[in-house]
Residue, then its C-alpha position, 0 to 999 in steps of 0.5 A: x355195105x360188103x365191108x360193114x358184113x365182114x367187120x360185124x361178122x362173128x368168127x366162128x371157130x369149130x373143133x370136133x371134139x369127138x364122133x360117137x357111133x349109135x343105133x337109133x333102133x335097136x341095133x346097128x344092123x336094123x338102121x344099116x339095113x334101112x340105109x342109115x348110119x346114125x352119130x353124135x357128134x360133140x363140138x368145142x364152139x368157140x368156148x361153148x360145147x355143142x352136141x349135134x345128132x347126124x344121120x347119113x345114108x349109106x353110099x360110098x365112103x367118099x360121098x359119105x364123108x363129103x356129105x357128113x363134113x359138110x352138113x355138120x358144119x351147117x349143123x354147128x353153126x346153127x346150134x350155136x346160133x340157137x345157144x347163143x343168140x336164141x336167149x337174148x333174142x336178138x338177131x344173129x350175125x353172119x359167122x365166118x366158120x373155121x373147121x380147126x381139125x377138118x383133116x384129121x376128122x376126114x381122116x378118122x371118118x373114111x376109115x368109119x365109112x370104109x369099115x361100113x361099106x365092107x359091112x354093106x358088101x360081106x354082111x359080116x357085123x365084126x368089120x365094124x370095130x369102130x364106134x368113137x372118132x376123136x380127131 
């Protein structure tokens, strides 16, 4: 039956079209003070555009980056489900999911991650020049 899965399997094909930066109080040192940082997160999924929101603890900018590459995925995948299946209520498939721009969006995020654990260290607002990933 494992062959039948993989033949009815759906490709899924991501591509981060952008990262943006927000605040969900009222400005971003109250939710770095609460140990959040907060992105929307704009996706090309096969065809269909997907916007997912993110919330992820401050840690090391390493542990952060793991954590965000891999919880979005999941989140894309789900919200694709949710687009394209949830209307005709018929059953999803399993999705084999690709990443096309893993690297470059891993690249631009640890330099977003980095700037926010110079800010967690000096306290100092100006370290975080960036508000917009666009891979």
């Amino acid at each position: 039956m494992p062959k039948t899965a993989k033949k009815d399997a759906e490709k899924l094909v991501l591509t981060v079209k952008k990262v943006v930066r927000k605040t969900n109080g009222v400005n971003l040192t109250d939710d770095l003070k609460e140990g959040y940082i907060y992105f929307d997160i704009y996706f090309d999924a096969n065809g269909r555009n997907l916007i997912i929101d993110k919330r992820t603890r401050l840690d090391k900018p390493e542990r952060m980056l793991e954590k965000f590459v891999s919880k979005i995925v999941a989140q894309a995948e789900e919200r694709y489900k949710e687009v394209k299946y949830f209307v005709a209520r018929k059953e999803p498939p399993e999705l084999i999911t690709k990443l096309t721009n893993e690297k470059a969006l891993k690249e631009g995020m640890l330099g977003l991650f980095e700037e926010v654990d110079k800010y967690t260290k000096t306290k100092n607002i100006s370290v975080l020049m960036t508000k917009q990933i666009e891979p």
